[in-house]
C-alpha positions as CSV (number, residue, x, y, z in Angstrom):
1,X,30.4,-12.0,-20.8
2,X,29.6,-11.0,-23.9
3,X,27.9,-7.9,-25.5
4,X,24.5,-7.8,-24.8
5,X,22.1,-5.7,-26.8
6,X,19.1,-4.0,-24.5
7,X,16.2,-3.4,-26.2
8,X,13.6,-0.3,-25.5
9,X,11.9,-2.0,-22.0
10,X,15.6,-2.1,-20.7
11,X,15.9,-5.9,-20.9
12,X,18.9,-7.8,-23.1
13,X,17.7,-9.0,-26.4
14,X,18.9,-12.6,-25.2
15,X,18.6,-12.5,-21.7
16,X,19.4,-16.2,-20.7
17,X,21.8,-17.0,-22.8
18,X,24.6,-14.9,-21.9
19,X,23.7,-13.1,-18.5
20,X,22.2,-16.1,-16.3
21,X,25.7,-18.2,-15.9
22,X,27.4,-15.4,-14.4
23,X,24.7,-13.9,-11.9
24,X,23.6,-17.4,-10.4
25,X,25.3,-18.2,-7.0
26,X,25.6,-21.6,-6.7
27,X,27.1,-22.1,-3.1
28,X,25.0,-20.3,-0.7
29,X,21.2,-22.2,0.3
30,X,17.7,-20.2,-0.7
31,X,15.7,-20.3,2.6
32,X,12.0,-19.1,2.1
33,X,9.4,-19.3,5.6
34,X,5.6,-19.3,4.6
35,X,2.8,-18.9,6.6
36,X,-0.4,-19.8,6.3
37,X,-3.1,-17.9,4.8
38,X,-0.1,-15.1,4.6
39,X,2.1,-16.7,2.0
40,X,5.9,-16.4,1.6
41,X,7.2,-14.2,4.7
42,X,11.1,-14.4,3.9
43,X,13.1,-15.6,0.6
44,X,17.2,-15.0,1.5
45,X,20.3,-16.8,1.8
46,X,20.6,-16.0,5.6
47,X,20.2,-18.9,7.7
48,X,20.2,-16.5,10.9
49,X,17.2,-14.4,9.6
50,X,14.9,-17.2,8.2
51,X,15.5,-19.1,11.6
52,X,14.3,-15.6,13.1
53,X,11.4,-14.9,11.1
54,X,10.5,-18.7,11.0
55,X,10.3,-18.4,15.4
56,X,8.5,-15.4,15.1
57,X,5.6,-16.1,13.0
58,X,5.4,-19.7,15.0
59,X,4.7,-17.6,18.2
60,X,2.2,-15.3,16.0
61,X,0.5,-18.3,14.7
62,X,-0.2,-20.0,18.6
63,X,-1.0,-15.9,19.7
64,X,-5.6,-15.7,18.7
65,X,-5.3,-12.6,18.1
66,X,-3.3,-12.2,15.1
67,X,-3.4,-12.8,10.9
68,X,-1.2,-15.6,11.6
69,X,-3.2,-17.4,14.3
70,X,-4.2,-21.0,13.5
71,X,-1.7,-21.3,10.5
72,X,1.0,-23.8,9.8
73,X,4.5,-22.0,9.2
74,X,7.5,-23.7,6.9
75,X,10.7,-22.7,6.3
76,X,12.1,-24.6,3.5
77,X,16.3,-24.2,2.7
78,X,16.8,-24.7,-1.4
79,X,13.0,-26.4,-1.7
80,X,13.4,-29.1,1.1
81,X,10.8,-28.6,4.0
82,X,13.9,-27.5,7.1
83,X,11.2,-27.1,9.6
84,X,7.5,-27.0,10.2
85,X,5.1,-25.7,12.7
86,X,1.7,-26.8,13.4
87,X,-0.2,-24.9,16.0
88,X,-2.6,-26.4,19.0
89,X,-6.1,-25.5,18.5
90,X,-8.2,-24.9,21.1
91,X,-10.7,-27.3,21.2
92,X,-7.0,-29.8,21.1
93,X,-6.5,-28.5,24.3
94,X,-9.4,-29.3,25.9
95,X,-9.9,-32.8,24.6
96,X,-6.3,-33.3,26.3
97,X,-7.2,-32.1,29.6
């Protein structure tokens, strides 16, 4: 890498020229899990932990009694929807039984 200048706010005086190359990883996946009305819940490269937090805020989203309840959760793994969770509304359940 070359010499980089930094100016006074700390950042390089070319900061994509020189420093993005060697700081992108290129092999391991991006997983990000949304939710709802609550936005972005996770952003990582662990599969393990986005599968996690993706189950939990599917059983937060069937529970009524919590910010998540009603909402659609989606984990997506490097922009491609992975999975997606829609919940059963009540009134769904009572036009099925």
């Amino acid at each position: 890498m070359k010499n980089v200048r930094i100016n006074r706010a700390g950042e390089p005086d070319r900061p994509y020229e020189s420093l993005a190359p060697s700081r992108i990883d290129l092999t391991s996946p991006t997983y990000e899990v949304y939710c709802g009305n609550i936005g972005l819940v996770y952003s990582g490269s662990n599969p393990t932990v986005a599968g996690y937090v993706y189950a939990c805020y599917c059983e937060l989203s069937d529970d009524s009694k919590t910010k998540a309840s009603g909402e659609s959760v989606t984990m997506f793994r490097d922009g491609d929807i992975a999975m997606e969770h829609y919940p059963m509304r009540s009134d769904d359940v009572q036009s099925l039984g």
